[in-house]
N, C-alpha and C positions, 0 to 999 in steps of 0.2 A: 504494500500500500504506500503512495508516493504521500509524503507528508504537505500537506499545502502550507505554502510560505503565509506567516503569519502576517506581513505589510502588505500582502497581492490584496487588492479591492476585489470586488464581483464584480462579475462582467454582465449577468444576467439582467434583462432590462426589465425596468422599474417603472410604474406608472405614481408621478408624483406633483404635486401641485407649485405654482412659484409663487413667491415672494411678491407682493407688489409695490409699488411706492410712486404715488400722483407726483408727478414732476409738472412743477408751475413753467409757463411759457410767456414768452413776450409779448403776445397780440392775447393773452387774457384767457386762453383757453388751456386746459390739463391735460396732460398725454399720460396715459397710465404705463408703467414700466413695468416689467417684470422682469425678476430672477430665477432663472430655472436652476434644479434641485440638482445638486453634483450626481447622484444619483441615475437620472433619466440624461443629464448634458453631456456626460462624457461619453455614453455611447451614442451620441446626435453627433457629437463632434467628430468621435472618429468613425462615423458611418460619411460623413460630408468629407473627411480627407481621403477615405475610401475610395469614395465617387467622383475624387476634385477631378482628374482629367477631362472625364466626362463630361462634368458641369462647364469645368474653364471651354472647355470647346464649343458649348449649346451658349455660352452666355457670350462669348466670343466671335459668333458667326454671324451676328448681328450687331452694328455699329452703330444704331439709331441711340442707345443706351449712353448720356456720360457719366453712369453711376456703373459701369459693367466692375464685378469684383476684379482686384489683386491682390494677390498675396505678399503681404508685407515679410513674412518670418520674422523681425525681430523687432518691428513698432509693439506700440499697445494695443493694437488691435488685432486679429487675427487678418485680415483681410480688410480694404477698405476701395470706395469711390473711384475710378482711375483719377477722375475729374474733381479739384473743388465745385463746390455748391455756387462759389463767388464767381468760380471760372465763367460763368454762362453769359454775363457782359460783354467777356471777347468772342465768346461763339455767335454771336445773336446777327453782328453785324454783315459775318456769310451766310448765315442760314435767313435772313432778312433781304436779299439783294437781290432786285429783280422781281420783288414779291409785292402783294400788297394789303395781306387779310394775314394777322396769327389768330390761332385756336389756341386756348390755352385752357389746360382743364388738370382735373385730378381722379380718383379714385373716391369715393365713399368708402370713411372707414377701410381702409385697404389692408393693414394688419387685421384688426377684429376680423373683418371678413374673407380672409385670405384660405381656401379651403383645402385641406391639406393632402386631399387625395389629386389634387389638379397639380400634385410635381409628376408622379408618375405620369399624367397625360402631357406637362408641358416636356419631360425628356423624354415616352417612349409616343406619343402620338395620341389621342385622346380613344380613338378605337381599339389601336392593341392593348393599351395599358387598361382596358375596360373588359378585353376578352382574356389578359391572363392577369388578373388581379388574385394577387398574392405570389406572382411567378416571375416580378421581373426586379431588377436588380434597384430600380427605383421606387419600389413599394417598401424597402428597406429605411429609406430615408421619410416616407409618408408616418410608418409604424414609429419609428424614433420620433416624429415631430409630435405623434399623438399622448406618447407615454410620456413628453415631458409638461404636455398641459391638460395630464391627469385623464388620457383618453380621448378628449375632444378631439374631432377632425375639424369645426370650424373654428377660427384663429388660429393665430400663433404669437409668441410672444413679441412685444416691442423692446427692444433694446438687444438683442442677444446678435451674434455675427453671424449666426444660424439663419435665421431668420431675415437677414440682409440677404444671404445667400438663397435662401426660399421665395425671396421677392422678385431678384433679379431673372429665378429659372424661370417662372409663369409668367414676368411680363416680358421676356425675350419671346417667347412664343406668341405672345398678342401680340409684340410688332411685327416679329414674322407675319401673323396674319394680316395686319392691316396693312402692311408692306405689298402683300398678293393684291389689293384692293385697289390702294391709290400711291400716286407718286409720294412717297413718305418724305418730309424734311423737313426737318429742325430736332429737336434733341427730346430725350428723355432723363430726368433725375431722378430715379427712384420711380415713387406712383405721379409725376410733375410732368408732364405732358405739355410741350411748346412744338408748334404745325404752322408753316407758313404757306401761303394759295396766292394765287397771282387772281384769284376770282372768291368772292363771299359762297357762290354758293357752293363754289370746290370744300370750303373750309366746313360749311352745313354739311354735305355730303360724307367729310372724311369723321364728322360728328357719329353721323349716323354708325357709318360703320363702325368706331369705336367703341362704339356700347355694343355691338354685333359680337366683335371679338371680343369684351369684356366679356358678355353672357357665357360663354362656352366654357369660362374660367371660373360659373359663377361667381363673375363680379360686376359694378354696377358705378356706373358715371355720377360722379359730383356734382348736381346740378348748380348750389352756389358757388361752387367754383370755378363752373365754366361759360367763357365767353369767348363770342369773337371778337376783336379789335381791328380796328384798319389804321395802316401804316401809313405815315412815321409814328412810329411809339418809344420814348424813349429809355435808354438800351439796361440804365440804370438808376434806381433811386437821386435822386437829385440831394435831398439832403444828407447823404452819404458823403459824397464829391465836398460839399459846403465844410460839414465838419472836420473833414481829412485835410482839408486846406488850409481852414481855419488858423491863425497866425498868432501865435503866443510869446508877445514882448520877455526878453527874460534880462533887459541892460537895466532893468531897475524892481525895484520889491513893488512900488503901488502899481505899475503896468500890469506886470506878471498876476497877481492876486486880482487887477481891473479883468485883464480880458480871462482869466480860467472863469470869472465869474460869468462873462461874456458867453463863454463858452458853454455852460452848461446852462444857462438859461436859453439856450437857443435851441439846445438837444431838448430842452424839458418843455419848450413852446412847440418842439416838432413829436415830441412823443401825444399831445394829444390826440393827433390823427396816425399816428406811423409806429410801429413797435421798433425796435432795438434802438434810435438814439441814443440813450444815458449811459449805455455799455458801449455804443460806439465813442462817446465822448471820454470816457473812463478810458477806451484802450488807446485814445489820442495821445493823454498824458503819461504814454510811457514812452514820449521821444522829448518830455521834456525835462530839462536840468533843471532838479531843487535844490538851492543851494542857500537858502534862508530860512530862519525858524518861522518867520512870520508866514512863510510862503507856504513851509510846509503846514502849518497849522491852516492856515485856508482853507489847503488841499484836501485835507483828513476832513473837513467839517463839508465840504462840497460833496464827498466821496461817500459819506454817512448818508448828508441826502438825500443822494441820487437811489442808497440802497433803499432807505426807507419810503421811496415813491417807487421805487422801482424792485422788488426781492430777487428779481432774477439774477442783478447786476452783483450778487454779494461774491462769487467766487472770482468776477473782474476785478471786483474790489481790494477782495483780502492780497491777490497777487500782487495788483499794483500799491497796495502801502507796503507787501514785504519787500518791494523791488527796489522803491523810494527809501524806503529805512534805511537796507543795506547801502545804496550807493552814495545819500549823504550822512551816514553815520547818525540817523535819528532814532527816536524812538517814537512809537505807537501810542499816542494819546488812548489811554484807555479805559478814561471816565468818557471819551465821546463812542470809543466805543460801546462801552457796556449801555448809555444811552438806546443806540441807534441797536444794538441784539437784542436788548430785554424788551423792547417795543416791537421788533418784530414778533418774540417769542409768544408775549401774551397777548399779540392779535391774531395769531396766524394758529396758535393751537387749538382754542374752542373751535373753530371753524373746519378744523382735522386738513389744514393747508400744511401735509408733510415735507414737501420738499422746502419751501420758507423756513419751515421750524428746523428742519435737517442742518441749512448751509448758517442758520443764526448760530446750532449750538457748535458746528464747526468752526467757523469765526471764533467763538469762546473761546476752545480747547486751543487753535492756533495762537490767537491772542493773549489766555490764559485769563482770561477775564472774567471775574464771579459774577454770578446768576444769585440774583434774588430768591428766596421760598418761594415765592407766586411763582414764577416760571416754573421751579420746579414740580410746583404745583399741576402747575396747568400741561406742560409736557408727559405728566403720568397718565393723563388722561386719555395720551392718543394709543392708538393699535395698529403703529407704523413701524416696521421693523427697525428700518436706517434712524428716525428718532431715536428710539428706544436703545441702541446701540452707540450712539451719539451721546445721549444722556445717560447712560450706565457708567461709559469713561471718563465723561465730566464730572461724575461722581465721585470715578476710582482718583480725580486727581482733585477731591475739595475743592470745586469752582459754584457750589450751590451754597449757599446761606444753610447756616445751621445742620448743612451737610447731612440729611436725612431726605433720601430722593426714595418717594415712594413706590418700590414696586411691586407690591402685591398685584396690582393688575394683570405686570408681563409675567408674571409665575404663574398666574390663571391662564396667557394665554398657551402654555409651553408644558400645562400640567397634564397630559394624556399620551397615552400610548402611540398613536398617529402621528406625533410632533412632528417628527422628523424627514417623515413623507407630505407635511400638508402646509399650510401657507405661512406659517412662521418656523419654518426649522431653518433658517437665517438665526434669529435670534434664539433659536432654542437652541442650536451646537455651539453660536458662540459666546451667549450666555453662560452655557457650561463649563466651555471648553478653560473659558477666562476667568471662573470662580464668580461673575458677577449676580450668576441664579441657579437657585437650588434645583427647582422642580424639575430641567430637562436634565440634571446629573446623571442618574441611572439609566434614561431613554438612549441616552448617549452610550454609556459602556455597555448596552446590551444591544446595540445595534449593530452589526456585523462589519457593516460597509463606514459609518461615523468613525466606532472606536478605529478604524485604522486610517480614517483620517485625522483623527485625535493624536494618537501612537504618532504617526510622521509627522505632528505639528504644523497643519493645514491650518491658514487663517484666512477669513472670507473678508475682515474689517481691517485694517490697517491701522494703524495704531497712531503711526507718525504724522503730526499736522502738519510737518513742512510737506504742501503741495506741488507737485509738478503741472502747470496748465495742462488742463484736459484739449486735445484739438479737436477729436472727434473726426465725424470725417471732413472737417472745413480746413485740416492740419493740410501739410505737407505731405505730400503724397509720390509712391514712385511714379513717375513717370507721371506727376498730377500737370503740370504745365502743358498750356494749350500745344501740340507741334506746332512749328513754323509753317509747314506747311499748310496747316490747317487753316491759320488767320487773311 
């Protein structure tokens, strides 16, 4: 009898629920994230390195795409965009020329309704993959996507690189199809859809058929987000260009402190029609030199309330004061900060806005900055993992008043035998794992596949506040720059 290694994981696949966590967005709407369970992901992921040739070749054979995956190997992503998101400015002005109608539209819900048995029809063909269902190498990949959100075939998760790759194989095969229909041009991002027509009702007609080839995917056109336009349209936000331009005196202290003031009331007069200003203005002043106390104290009080009108802007924020401290040797006001987190914390938590409450107690712990009782208060209240996980550490390092952060709740939510299969075993393994909660203790060392994630000291939370900017897929990408020949 071969003794099985006591650090091998199981391979055998698992049917388990993810983690969620409402991430706040700039134009005021919440995109729901999820974590899929190490459990159900690691055989998703390596059923998708499996099949990578495969896929790189189907998602490859069509060019309409500038979201088609690459594989990075050693960024933080596993794969990302060929293309930034930003790129599409420079592509607009070939894919615009000679034209005189764009269509631009989106997808309804296109993760949530993204159905997972349509990879097998987008890589084997929607009839074979129909006549040997269960028989072909891509139903592999269908059965992985379903065990990691607890069985479901409709949806799949939002956030995960899986899932990026699950996007790109079903709409390479819609533009295949709608490519067969009409003369195809201009680009695709993801479910972002941009069509140029030298006639309106070429652009109505390539309408049509888009939802045509949507249906066979069952999927289904965005009607507020789609129009036609006639050309000229111009190529890029306007107040984009204004603020990147925008000129900041730095030969005296009252200029410097006149025009950043300048500056962010412009962003804060354009964000009431436009979303991202206040972080586009936030990431302007990382080309500028602070080199006065007064200056910088400006800064930190302008940068406060850009978060506090704006919560999304907090991890621009916290980068650019670590960036400014270090390179003029200041320090972090941190009566203005504890101001500008304990106002986000106890407005944003009765309302269960986790991702505001997440990036305030992050700020904290980077800052080091003590939380009031109420906060603590009021953060016990929620039943958000990445909070709860946030707030346990700002606990383990005395940043709450009276240092008594109550969590009976999260020990209600982690006290059952399912833990660790169901939508908080985020917090229930590293709750345990970290001594900060009793209940999933046991759930943990009697789990087969945990404890040997425990054993090799697996951590899903990071501990460390010094952050490295997240780029996502807007970063630097291989091969992300337009070719020359392209422009």
């Amino acid at each position: 009898m071969v003794e099985r290694d006591r650090n091998a994981l199981p391979r055998k696949g698992f049917k388990t629920q993810c983690v969620r966590h409402n991430l706040a967005r700039t134009d005021g709407f919440r995109r729901p994230l999820q974590v899929p369970n190490p459990k159900s992901f690691l055989p998703l992921a390596e059923e998708f390195e499996a099949q990578w040739p495969t896929i790189r070749a189907h998602v490859r054979g069509h060019f309409f795409s500038i979201s088609r995956p690459v594989a990075t190997y050693r960024l933080e992503r596993a794969v990302r965009p060929y293309f930034r998101i930003g790129e599409r400015e420079r592509l607009r002005p070939k894919d615009w020329r000679g034209q005189k109608f764009v269509l631009r539209t989106d997808i309804s819900q296109f993760y949530p309704s993204l159905y997972t048995h349509s990879i097998p029809w987008a890589l084997e063909g929607k009839k074979k993959a129909k006549r040997n269902i269960g028989k072909t190498q891509s139903d592999r990949l269908d059965k992985a996507l379903r065990n990691a959100s607890d069985g479901q075939t409709m949806g799949v998760p939002i956030g995960p690189d899986t899932s990026f790759l699950a996007a790109e194989i079903v709409l390479t095969a819609v533009d295949r199809n709608l490519a067969s229909k009409i003369k195809l041009r201009g680009h695709r991002y993801i479910d972002d859809y941009e069509m140029a027509f030298t006639t309106r009702s070429a652009a109505e007609e390539a309408q049509a058929h888009f939802e045509q080839a949507l249906a066979e995917y069952e999927l289904a056109i965005n009607p507020t987000k789609t129009e036609v336009l006639e050309l000229p349209q111009p190529f890029h936000e306007r107040w984009a260009h204004e603020l990147s331009t925008f000129r900041i005196r730095t030969d005296g202290v009252s200029e410097t402190i006149t025009d950043l003031i300048a500056l962010f009331s412009q962003a804060a007069e354009i964000s009431a029609t436009r979303p991202g200003p206040l972080k586009y203005a936030l990431l302007c002043c990382r080309e500028i030199e602070i080199a006065d106390d007064e200056v910088w104290t400006a800064l930190q009080n302008l940068v406060w309330s850009a978060v506090s009108a704006e919560p999304t802007t907090m991890a621009t924020a916290i980068d650019l004061l670590a960036e400014k401290a270090t390179e003029g040797d200041f320090e972090v006001d941190k009566e203005a900060a504890s101001e500008a987190i304990e106002a986000l914390i106890r407005a944003h938590s009765p309302v269960q806005n986790a991702s505001e409450v997440a990036w305030g107690l992050w700020a904290a712990i980077a800052l080091e900055v003590e939380m009031t009782a109420q906060a603590g208060a009021a953060v016990s209240e929620m039943e958000d993992d990445f909070v709860a996980l946030l707030a346990l550490d700002a606990d383990s390092r005395r940043l709450f008043a009276d240092h008594q952060l109550d969590v009976s709740g999260w020990e209600a939510l982690t006290d059952y035998d399912g833990v660790l299969a169901g939508p908080h075993w985020l917090l229930g393994y590293e709750g345990a794992v970290r001594g900060w909660l009793e209940a999933p203790s046991d759930r943990v060392a009697a789990d087969d596949y945990f404890k040997v994630l425990k054993r090799r000291q697996v951590r899903f939370y990071d501990e460390d506040p010094r952050r490295n900017p997240f780029t996502g897929p807007a970063g630097p990408l291989p091969g992300g720059l337009v070719p020359d020949e392209y422009v």
